[in-house]
NURO-609168 format. One record per residue (C-alpha): z, x, y. Coordinates in steps of 0.001 Angstrom, whole numbers, plus 524288, in hexadecimal, padded with zeros to 5 digits. Example, Ala and Ser with C-alpha at 12.3 -4.5 7.8 and 13.67 -1.06 7.14 Angstrom:
BEGIN
       z       x       y
   81E78   8300C   7EE6C
   81BE4   83566   7FBDC
//
This chain:
BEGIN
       z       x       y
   F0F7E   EBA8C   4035A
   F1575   EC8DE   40211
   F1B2C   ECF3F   3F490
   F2357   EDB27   3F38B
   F25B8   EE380   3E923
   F3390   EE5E2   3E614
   F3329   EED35   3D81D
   F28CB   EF2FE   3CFEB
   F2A20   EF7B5   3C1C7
   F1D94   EFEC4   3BBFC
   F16DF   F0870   3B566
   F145B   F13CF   3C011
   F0ABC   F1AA1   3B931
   F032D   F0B64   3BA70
   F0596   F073E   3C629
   EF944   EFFCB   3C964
   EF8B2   EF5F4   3BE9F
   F0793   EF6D4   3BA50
   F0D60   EEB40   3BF25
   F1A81   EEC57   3B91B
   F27EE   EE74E   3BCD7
   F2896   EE2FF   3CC1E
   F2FF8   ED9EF   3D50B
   F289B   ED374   3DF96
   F2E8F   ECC99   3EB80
   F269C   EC279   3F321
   F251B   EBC5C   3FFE7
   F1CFA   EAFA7   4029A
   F1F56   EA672   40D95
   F2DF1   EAA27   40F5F
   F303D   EA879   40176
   F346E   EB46A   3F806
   F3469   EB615   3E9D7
   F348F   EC176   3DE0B
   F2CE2   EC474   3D229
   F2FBA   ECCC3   3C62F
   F2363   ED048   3C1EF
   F1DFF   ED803   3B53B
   F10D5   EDDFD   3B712
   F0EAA   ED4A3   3BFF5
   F0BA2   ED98F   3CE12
   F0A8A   ED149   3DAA9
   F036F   ED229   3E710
   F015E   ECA91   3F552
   EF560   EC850   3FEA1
   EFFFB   EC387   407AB
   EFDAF   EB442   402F7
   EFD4F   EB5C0   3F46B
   F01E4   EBC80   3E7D2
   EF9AB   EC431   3DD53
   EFFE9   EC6AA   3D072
   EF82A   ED259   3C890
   EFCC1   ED429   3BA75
   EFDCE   EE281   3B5ED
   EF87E   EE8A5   3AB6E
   F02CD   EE891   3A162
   F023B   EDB4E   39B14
   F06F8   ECEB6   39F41
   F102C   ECC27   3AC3A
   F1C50   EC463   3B0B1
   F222B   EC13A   3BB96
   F300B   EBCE2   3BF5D
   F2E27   EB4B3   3CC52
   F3BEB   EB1C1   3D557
   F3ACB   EA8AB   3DFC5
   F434D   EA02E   3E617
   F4CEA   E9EBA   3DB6C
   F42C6   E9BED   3D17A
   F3E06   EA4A0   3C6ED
   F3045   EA538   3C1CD
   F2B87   EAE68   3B5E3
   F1E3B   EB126   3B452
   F1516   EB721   3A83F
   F089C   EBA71   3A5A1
   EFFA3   EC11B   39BE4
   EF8B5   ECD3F   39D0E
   EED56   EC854   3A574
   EE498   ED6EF   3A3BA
   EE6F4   EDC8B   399A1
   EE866   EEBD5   39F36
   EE707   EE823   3AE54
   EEBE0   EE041   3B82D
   EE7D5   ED2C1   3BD5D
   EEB83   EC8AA   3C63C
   EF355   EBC27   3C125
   EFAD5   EB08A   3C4AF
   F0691   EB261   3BE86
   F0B32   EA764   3B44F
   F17CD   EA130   3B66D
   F1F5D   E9EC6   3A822
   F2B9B   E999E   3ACB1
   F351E   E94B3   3B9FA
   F42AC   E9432   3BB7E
   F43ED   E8BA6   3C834
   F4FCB   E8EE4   3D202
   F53DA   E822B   3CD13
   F54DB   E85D0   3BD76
   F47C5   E7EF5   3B8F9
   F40D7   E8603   3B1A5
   F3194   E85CB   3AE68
   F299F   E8C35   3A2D1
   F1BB9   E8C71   3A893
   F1F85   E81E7   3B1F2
   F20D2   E892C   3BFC5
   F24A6   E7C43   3C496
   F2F67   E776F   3BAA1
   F32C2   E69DE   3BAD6
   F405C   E6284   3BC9B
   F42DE   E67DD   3AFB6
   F4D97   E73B4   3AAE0
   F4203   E79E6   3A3DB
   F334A   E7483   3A6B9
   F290D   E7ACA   39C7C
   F1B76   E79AA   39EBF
   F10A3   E7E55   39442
   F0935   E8C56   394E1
   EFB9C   E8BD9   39C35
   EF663   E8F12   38DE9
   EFEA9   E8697   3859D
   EF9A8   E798F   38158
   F0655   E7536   37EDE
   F13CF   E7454   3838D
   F1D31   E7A19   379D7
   F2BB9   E7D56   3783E
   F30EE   E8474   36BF0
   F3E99   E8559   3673C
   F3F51   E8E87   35AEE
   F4832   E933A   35375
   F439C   E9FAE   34AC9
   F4D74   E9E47   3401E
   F4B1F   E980C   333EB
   F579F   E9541   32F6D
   F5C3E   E8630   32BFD
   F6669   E86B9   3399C
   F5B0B   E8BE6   340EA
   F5717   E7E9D   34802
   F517B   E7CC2   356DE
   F5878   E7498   35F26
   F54F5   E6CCF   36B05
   F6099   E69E1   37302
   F6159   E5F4C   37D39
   F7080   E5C7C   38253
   F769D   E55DE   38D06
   F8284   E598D   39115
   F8863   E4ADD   3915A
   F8906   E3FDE   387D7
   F8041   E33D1   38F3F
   F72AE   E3A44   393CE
   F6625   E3B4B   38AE5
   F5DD7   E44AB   38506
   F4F02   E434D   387BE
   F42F8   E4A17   38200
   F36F8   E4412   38962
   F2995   E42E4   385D3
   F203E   E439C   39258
   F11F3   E4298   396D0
   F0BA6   E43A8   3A1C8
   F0EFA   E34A7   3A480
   F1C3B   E3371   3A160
   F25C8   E3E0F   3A09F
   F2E30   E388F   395A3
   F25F3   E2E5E   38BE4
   F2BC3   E3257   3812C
   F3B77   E34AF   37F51
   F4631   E392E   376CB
   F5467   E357B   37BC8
   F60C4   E3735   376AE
   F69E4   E2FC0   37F63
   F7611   E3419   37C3A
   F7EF7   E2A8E   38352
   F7C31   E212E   37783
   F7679   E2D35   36DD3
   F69F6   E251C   36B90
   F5D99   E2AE8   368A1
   F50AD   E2574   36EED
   F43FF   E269D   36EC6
   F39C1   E2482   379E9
   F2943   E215C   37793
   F2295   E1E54   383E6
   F2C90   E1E0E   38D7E
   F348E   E1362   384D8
   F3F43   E153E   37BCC
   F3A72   E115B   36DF8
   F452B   E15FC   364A8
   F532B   E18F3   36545
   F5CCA   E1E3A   35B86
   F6A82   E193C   35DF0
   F75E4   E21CE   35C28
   F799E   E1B19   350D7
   F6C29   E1E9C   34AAD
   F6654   E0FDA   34D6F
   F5820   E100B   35355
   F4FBA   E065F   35BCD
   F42B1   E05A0   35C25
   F3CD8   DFFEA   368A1
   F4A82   DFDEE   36E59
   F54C0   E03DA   37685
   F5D4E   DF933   37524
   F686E   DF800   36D20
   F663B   DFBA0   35F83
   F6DEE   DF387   3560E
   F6774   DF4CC   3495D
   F667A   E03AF   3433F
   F58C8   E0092   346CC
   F530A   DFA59   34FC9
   F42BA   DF580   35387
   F3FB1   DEEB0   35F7E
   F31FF   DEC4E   366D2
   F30D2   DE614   3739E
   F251A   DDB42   36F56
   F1DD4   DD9A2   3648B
   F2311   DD8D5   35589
   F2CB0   DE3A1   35149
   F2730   DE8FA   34400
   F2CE2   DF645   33D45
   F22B5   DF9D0   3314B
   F276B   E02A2   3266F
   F1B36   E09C8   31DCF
   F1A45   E12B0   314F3
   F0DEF   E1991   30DBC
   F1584   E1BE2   30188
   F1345   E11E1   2F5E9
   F1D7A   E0E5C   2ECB9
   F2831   E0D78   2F948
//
C-alpha cells in the first residue's frame, strides 16, 4: 500500500495538528484512487491505511476510485486534539448511476437508502415550509407510456412485496394487494370488488372463495 500527497491546505503557524484541505493519491495492489479530505490526514505501514482526524472539529472526505464516488463525514472525535478513526461513509454514486445513502453497497435500485447507525427508524421527509392553501407536497410516480403500472410495495424480511398499491394504467384500475393477493380493486369507472379481480359488473362487487359471503353494516349511534 503507498499514499502520496499531492496538495495540502493549512494553517502554517499549526502545522502539527492542522489537518486542513489535502489531496491524497493511492497505490494498492496495482490499483489507484484519490481522496479530498478535510482535516482528515492519512498514512501507510506499507499494507494498511490510518486516518487521524485533526483538531478542528469534524472531517470529510471525498473518495474517487474507479469511476465511483464516495463522500465521507464524521464528527469531531477529540474535542481539541487529534485521534484516529474509520471514516463513515454517508453516501455512493456507483460508476453505474446507483446511488446509496449509508448503503456502501447500493442495491439494483436508482437510489438505495439505508437507516443511520443511531436511528431507530427509517425515515424520508418531504416538506414544504409554506403555509399557504396552494402549498401542498406532492409525490410523483410517472411512466412515460400509457400500459405499465405503478407499484408501492410493502416488504419484510420474507417477502419483498406483501403488501401492494397498483395503478395499472392500461385499464386505469386501482388495486389493492394484502398478503401477496389482490383483495380490492377500483375500476375506472369507480366500481369496486372485494375479493375479486374478475370482472366487476355491479358498482360493487363481494366475492369469497368458500364459506358464506356476509357484509355487516353497524353503527354505535341510537336513533339511526
Amino acid at each position: 500500500a503507498r499514499r502520496q500527497r499531492q496538495m495540502c491546505i493549512r494553517d502554517s503557524g499549526n502545522s502539527t495538528t492542522d489537518r486542513g484541505l489535502q489531496i491524497f493519491e493511492y497505490q494498492n495492489s496495482g490499483a489507484r484512487w484519490f481522496t479530498l479530505n478535510q482535516n482528515l490526514n492519512v498514512t501507510t505501514t506499507g499494507t494498511s491505511y490510518t486516518y487521524t482526524q485533526g483538531n478542528y472539529g469534524g472531517s470529510n472526505m471525498i473518495q474517487m476510485n474507479q469511476g465511483d464516488l464516495r463522500i465521507y463525514s464524521d464528527p469531531s472525535i477529540v474535542s481539541g486534539g487529534t485521534s484516529a478513526i474509520t471514516p463513515t461513509e454517508r453516501v455512493a454514486i456507483l460508476n453505474n448511476g446507483r446511488i446509496g445513502i449509508n448503503d456502501s453497497t447500493p442495491n439494483d435500485y436508482e437510489v438505495d437508502i439505508m437507516k443511520r447507525s443511531t436511528a431507530t427508524d427509517a425515515q424520508i421527509r418531504l416538506y414544504n415550509n409554506a403555509t399557504g392553501s396552494s402549498n401542498d407536497t406532492i409525490m410523483r410516480y410517472h411512466i412515460a407510456g400509457t400500459s405499465a403500472s405503478n407499484y408501492i410495495y410493502f416488504g419484510d424480511g420474507d417477502d419483498s412485496n406483501a403488501g401492494q398499491i397498483r395503478y395499472q394504467h392500461g385499464n386505469d384500475s386501482l388495486q389493492f394487494y394484502v398478503n401477496a393477493e389482490e383483495r380490492l380493486r377500483i375500476t375506472s369507472d369507480g366500481a369496486f370488488g372485494f375479493g375479486t379481480n374478475a370482472s366487476i359488473d355491479e358498482s360493487g362487487h363481494i366475492e369469497v372463495a368458500t364459506g358464506n359471503c356476509r357484509l355487516k353494516l353497524k353503527t354505535g349511534r341510537t336513533g339511526v
